[in-house]
C-alpha positions as CSV (number, residue, x, y, z in Angstrom):
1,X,-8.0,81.1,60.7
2,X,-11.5,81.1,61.5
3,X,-13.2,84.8,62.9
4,X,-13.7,83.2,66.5
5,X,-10.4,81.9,67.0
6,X,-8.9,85.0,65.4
7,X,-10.7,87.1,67.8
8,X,-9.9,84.2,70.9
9,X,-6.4,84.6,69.6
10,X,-6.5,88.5,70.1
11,X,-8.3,88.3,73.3
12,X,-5.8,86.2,74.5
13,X,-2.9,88.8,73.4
14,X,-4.6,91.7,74.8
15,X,-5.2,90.1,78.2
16,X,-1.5,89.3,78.1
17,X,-0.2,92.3,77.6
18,X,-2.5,94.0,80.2
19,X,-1.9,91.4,82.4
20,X,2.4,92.2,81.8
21,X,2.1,95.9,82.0
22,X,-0.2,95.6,85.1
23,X,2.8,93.9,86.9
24,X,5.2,97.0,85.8
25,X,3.4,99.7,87.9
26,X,2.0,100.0,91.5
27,X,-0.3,103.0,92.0
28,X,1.5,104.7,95.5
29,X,-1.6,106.1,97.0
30,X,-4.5,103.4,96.1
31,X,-4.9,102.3,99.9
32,X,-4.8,105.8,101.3
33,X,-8.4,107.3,102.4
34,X,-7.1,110.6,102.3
35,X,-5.6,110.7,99.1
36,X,-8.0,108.5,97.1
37,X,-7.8,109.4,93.6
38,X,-4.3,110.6,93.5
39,X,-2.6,108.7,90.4
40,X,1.1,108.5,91.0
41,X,3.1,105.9,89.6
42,X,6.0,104.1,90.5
43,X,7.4,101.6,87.5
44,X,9.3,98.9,88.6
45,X,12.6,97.5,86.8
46,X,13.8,94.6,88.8
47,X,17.2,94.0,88.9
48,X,18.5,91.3,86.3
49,X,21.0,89.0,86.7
50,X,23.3,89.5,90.1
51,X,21.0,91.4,92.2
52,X,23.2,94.3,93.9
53,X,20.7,94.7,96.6
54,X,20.5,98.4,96.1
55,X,17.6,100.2,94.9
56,X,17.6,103.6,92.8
57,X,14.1,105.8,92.8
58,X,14.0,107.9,89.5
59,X,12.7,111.2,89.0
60,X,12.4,112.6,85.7
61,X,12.9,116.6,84.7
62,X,10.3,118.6,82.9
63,X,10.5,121.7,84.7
64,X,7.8,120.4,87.6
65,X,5.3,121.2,84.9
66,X,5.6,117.8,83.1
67,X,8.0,114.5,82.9
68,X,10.7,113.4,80.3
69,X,9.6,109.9,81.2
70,X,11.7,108.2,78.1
71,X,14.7,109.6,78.1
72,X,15.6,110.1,82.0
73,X,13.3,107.8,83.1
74,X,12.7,104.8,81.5
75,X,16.5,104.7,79.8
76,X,17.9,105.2,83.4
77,X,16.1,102.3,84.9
78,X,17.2,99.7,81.8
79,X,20.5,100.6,82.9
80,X,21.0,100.4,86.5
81,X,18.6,97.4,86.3
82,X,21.0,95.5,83.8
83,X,23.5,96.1,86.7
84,X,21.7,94.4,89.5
85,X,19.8,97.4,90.6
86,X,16.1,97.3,91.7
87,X,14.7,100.7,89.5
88,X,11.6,102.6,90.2
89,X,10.7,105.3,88.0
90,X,8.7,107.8,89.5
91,X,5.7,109.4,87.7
92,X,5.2,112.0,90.7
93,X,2.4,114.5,90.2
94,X,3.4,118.5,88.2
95,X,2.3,121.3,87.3
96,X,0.5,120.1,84.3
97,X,-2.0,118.8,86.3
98,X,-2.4,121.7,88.6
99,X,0.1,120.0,91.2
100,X,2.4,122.3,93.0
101,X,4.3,122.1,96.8
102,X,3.9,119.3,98.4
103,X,2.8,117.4,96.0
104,X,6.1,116.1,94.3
105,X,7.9,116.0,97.9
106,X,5.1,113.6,98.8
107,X,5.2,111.2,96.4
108,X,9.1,110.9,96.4
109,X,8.8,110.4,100.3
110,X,6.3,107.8,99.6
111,X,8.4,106.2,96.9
112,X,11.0,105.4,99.3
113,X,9.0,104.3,101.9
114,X,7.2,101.8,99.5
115,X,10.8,100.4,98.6
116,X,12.0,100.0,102.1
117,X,8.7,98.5,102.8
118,X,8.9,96.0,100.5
119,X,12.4,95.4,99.9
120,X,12.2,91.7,101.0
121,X,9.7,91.2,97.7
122,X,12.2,93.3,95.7
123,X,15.8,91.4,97.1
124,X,16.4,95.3,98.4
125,X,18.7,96.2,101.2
126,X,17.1,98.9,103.1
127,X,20.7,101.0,103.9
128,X,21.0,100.9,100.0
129,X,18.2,102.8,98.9
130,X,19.0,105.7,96.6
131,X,17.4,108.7,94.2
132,X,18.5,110.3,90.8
133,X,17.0,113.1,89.3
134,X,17.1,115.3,86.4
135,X,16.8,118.8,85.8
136,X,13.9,119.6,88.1
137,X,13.8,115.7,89.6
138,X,17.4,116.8,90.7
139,X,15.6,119.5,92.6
140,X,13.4,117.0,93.9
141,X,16.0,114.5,94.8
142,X,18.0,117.3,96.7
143,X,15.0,117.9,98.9
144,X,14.5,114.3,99.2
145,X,18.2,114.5,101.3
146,X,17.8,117.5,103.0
147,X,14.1,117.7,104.3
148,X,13.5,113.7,105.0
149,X,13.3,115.2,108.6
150,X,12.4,118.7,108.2
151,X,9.6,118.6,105.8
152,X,8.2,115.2,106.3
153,X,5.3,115.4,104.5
154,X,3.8,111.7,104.9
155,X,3.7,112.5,108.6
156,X,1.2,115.6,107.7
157,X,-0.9,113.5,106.2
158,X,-1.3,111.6,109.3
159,X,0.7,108.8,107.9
160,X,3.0,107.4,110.5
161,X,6.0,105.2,109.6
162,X,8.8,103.5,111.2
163,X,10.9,103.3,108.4
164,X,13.4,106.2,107.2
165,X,12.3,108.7,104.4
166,X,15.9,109.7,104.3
167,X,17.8,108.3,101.2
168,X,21.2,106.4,101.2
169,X,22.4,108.6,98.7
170,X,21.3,111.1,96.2
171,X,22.4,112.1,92.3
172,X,21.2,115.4,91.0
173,X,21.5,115.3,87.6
174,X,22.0,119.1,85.9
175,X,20.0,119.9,88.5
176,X,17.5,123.1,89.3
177,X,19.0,124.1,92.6
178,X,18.3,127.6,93.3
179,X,15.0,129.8,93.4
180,X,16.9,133.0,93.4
181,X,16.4,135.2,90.6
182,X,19.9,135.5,89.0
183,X,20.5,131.8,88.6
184,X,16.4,130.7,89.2
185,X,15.2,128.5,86.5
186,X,12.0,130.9,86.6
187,X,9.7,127.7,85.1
188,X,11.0,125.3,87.4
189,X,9.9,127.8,90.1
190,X,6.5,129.2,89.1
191,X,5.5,124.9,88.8
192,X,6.7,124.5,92.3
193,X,5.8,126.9,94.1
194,X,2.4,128.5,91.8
195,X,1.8,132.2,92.5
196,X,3.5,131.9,96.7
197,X,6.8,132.9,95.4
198,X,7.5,135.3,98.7
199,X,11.4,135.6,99.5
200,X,10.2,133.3,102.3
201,X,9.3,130.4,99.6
202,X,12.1,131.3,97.4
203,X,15.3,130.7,100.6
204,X,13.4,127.3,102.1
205,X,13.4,126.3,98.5
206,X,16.8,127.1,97.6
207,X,18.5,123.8,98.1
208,X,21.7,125.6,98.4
209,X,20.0,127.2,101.9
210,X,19.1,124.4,103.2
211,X,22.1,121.8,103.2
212,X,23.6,120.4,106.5
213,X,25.8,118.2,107.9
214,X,22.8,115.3,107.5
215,X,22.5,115.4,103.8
216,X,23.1,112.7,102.6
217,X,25.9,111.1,100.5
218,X,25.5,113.6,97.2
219,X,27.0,113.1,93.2
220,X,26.5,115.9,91.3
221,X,26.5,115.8,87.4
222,X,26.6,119.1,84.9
223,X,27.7,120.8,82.3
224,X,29.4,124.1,82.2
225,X,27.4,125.0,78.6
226,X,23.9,123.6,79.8
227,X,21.6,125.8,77.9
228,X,18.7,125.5,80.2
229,X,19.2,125.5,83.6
230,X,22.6,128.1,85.0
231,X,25.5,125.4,85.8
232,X,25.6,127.7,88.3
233,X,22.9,126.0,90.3
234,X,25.5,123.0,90.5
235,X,28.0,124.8,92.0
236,X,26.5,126.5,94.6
237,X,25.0,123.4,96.0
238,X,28.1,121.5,95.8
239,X,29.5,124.3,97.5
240,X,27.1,124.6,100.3
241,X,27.8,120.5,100.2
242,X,31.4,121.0,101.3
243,X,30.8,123.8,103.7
244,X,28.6,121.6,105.4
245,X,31.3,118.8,105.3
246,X,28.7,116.1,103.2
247,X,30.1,113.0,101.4
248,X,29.9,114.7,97.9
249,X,31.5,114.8,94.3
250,X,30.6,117.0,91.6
251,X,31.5,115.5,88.0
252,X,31.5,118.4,85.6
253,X,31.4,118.3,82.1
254,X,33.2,120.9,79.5
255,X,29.9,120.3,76.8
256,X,27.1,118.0,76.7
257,X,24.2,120.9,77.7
258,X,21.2,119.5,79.3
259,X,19.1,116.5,78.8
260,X,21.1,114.0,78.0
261,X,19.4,111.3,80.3
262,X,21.3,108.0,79.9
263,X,20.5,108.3,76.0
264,X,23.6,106.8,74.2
265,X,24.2,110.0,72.7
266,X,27.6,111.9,71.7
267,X,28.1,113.5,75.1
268,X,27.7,110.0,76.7
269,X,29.7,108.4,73.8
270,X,32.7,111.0,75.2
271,X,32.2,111.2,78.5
272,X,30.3,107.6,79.9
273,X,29.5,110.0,83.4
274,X,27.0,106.8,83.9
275,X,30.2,104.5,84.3
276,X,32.1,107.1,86.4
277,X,28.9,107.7,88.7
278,X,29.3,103.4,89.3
279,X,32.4,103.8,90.3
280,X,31.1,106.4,93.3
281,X,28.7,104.1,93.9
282,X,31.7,101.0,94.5
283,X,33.9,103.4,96.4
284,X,30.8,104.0,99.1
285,X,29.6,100.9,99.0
286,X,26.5,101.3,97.4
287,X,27.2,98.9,95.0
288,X,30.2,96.1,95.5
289,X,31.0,95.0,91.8
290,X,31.5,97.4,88.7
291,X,29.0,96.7,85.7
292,X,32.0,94.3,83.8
293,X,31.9,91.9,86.8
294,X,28.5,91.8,86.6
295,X,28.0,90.3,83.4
């Protein structure tokens, strides 16, 4: 092959590719004035086969400071999209990049907007629009149910919307939950909230403080030797879940620690808490067929 179609030929593949990824990604804030130059990303995993008509918003852990994008992100959306689910994965804004409160809320709130906005393009039904988090996403997620009214943070941008914020249900995933000091997961806190860590911030951000009756439909995943953050944290939200009489099941685990993701690792060769979160799903009707019927 000749050095001008060699380099045609790699032209070609280049463009391709660009051209593929480019189709994987919208940039959430590109046509808002306000916050031009703001680089969140949300990926997009359509659904394959029998669309489901629900829609699941990932957000990674990392602490608020950064983002396991791999392991709880990308893995999560192969599998819920294999199963007819429309997947977004989330690349909100942290710590990392000197991003603290609102920030993250902001994005997430804009996440679900975008999918309900354009859930015609994506086969979505707008009463089946869900998040999952992990670690510190869980934290996220949790105040994705519990302040889509209180804390609407699209609305203080001066962006007014007609569609709900609120999620149709929300999965914490070993979750950060609480900002108080014996259970805090101190990192988690310092990248949310920066040096403004009054007893003020610490109770509005301690999820188990703020759950009501309006939360929305919860499922709770840990495990009781998680090495990272207290499985404590767990416990007291689901507990402030049941006072407040929320639709809400907490799956806990006897070993598995934290970070497990949807990796197909030992703890999810034991335990397959993916499979029994589907089943939550098909009891609520979030989904109608299990992942066998689907295929």
């Amino acid at each position: 092959m000749g050095n001008k179609k060699r380099f045609i030929l790699i032209t070609i593949l280049i463009m391709s590719t660009t051209c593929s990824w480019a189709q994987k990604y919208v940039n959430l804030w590109k046509d808002t004035p306000s916050m031009k130059g703001t680089n969140t990303k949300l990926y997009i995993h359509k659904a394959k086969g029998k669309n489901t008509g629900t829609c699941i918003i990932i957000c990674p852990g990392g602490s608020y400071h950064h983002l396991g994008l791999y392991n709880e992100g990308y893995t999560t959306a192969k599998w819920f999209s294999e199963r007819g689910v429309t997947a977004f994965v989330l690349r909100y804004r942290t710590a990392q990049n000197g991003h603290h409160y609102p920030a993250m809320l902001q994005d997430l709130q804009k996440a679900i907007l975008y999918a309900r906005s354009n859930a015609e393009k994506y086969g979505i039904d707008e009463n089946k629009v869900g998040i999952i988090g992990f670690s510190a996403g869980g934290h996220l997620v949790t105040m994705g149910g519990a302040f889509s009214e209180s804390h609407d943070e699209l609305k203080k941008l001066g962006l007014e919307h007609k569609k709900s914020i609120k999620p149709d249900f929300v999965i914490p995933v070993y979750p950060v939950v609480s900002m108080q000091d014996p259970i805090a997961h101190k990192w988690s806190r310092k990248s949310l909230l920066g040096d403004n860590q009054s007893d003020e911030r610490k109770n509005e951000f301690s999820m188990e403080k703020q759950i009501t009756s309006e939360m929305s439909p919860s499922y709770i995943v840990v495990c009781e030797d998680d090495n990272v953050v207290n499985y404590k944290n767990s416990l007291a939200l689901y507990q402030a879940m049941i006072d407040a009489n929320v639709n809400c099941r907490l799956a806990i685990y006897p070993w598995g620690k934290h970070g497990f993701g949807m990796l197909n690792n030992s703890f999810m060769k034991a335990f397959h808490w993916n499979e029994q979160l589907w089943v939550w799903l098909k009891e609520n009707g979030f989904v109608q067929e299990s992942p066998k019927e689907l295929h």
